[in-house]
C-alpha positions, 0 to 999 in steps of 0.5 A, a space after each residue: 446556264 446560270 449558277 446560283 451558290 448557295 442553292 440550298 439555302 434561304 435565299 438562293 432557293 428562293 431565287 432558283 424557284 423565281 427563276 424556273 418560273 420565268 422558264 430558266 431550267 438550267 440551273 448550276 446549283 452550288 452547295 455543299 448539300 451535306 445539310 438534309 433539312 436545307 436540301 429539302 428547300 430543292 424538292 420539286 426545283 428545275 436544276 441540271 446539275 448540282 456541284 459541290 462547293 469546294 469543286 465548284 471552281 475547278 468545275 468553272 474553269 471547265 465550263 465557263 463557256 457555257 455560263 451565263 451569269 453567277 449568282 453568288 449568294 452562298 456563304 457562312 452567314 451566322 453572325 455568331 461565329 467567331 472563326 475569323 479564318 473560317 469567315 475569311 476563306 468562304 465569305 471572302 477568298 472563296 468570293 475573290 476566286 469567283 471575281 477572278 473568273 468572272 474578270 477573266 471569262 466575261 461573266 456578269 455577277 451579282 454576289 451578296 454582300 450584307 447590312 452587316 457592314 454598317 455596323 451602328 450606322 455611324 455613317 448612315 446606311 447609305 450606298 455611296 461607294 466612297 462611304 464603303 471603307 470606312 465602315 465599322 462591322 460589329 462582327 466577324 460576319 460582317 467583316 468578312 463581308 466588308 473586306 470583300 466590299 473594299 476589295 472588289 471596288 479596289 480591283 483595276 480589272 473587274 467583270 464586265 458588270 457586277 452588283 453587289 447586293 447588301 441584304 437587310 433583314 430578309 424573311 420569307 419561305 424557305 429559312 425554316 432550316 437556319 435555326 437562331 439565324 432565321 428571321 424574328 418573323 419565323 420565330 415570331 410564328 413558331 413562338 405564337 403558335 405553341 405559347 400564344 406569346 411572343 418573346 422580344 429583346 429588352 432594349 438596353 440603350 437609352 433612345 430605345 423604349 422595349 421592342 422599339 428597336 428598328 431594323 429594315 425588313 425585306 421580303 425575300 420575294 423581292 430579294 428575288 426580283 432585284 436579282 432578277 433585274 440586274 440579270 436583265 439590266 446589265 448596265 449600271 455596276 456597282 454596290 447596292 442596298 437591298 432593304 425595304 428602305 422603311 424601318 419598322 420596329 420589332 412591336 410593329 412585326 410581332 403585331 403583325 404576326 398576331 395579326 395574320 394568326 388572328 391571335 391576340 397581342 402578348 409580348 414578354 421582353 426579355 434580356 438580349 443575350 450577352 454574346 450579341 448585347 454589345 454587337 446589337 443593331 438598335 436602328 437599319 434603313 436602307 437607302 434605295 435612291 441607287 437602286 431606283 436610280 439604277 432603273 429598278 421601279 417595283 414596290 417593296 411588300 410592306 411588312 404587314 402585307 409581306 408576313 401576311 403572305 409569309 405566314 399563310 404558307 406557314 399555316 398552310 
């Protein structure tokens, strides 16, 4: 059996459906699954059981004979929440608990982690584990993360291969349900198809013209295939950056919505929102040496080519 948390969500919905497609059926879907507009992401998925989130880890310690591999990318993910114990028990003790079993039951394990730990980048955006504990989050969210991060590289007695994935900006199908959280391609689509305009953050630092802010966007499509090599390959453990490794500007994406609806280019800046103006991103880039290195030789979907085929099943 393979368990995949946060079998609801963006992500892991996504992975479950690349999964069934290679065949793998008995899947162990992990959520709380009070969300109905989440659980629709299910419909049609090939799953043999679902476990509550909070039973989850009893249910292992009874079944652990007959996992496979864990797939742990559920977790509160909203960059605005501010209940740091809420951050700390599901993003990073509940983490520690799977770990744990892991260790003890000879598990292999990929979990997410987030670019969200590398704060402004004022050490890069470089997956050199030694670089890890010095990095600054700019949030809660990202925080929770990073202490995961420093305290998984710190443990004496790890699973017998883990990866920890730190995820870009990620779009595609199935994120309909995240609200604010969702991706400026899904806003972009919504935007444009009832105003024929698209709103974006002014820019309130001085090397960033309006809508040239840069962030590292990746395709969940290959989010999903990463994951799908390191089930495969389980040889080279360790933390990783999972982007496109190319940053592209918030003008260049909005283009390429326009673009794909075939509707002409209007874009109105707006004020970036208080309660994340001095917590803001102005630049993400992922270094992929590692994961190359590690064995992975796929391409990433360039942005125009990757929301072209995201708005398609939009529209469809």
């Amino acid at each position: 059996m393979i368990i995949v948390t946060g079998a609801a969500g963006f992500i892991g919905s996504y992975l479950i459906q690349r999964l069934n497609q290679d065949n793998y059926n008995a899947i162990i879907a992990v959520d709380k699954f009070t969300n109905e507009a989440k659980n629709k992401n299910l419909i049609g998925a090939k799953i043999q059981e679902r476990i509550d989130r909070d039973l989850f880890l009893t249910w292992l310690d009874r079944n652990y004979e007959t996992v496979e591999f864990i797939f742990h990318i559920g977790a509160r993910t909203d960059t605005t929440e501010f209940n740091l114990d809420l951050l700390h028990s599901l993003n990073t003790e509940y983490t520690k608990e799977i770990w744990k079993r892991c260790c003890n039951y000879q598990i292999p394990l990929v979990y997410a982690s987030s670019a969200a730990t590398y704060g402004l980048g004022e050490f890069g955006y470089d997956d050199d584990e030694s670089k890890i504990p010095q990095l600054k989050p700019l949030n809660p969210y990202g925080v929770s993360k990073q202490e995961f991060d420093v305290w998984a590289l710190q443990q004496p007695h790890k699973p017998f291969f883990w990866a920890g994935l730190k995820f870009f900006n990620v779009y595609g199908p199935n994120e309909y349900h995240k609200g604010r959280m969702a991706s400026v391609i899904w806003h972009a689509y919504n935007q444009i198809s009832q105003t024929g305009k698209m709103k974006l953050f002014k820019s309130h630092h001085p090397d960033y013209k309006d809508g040239e802010q840069k962030r590292d966007f990746i395709y969940v499509k290959d989010v999903a295939e990463v994951c799908r090599f390191f089930m495969h390959h389980r040889k080279h453990s360790g933390i990783y950056n999972l982007g496109s490794g190319q940053a592209r500007t918030f003008n260049d994406l909005a283009n390429a919505v326009f673009r794909a609806l075939d509707k002409p280019v209007q874009i109105e800046y707006i004020d970036t929102p208080i309660d994340i103006r001095d917590k803001y991103q102005y630049f993400t880039e992922a270094r992929m040496e590692k994961l190359k290195q590690a064995g992975y030789s796929k391409n990433f979907h360039d942005l125009n080519r990757g929301v072209q085929e995201y708005i398609r099943t939009l529209v469809s």
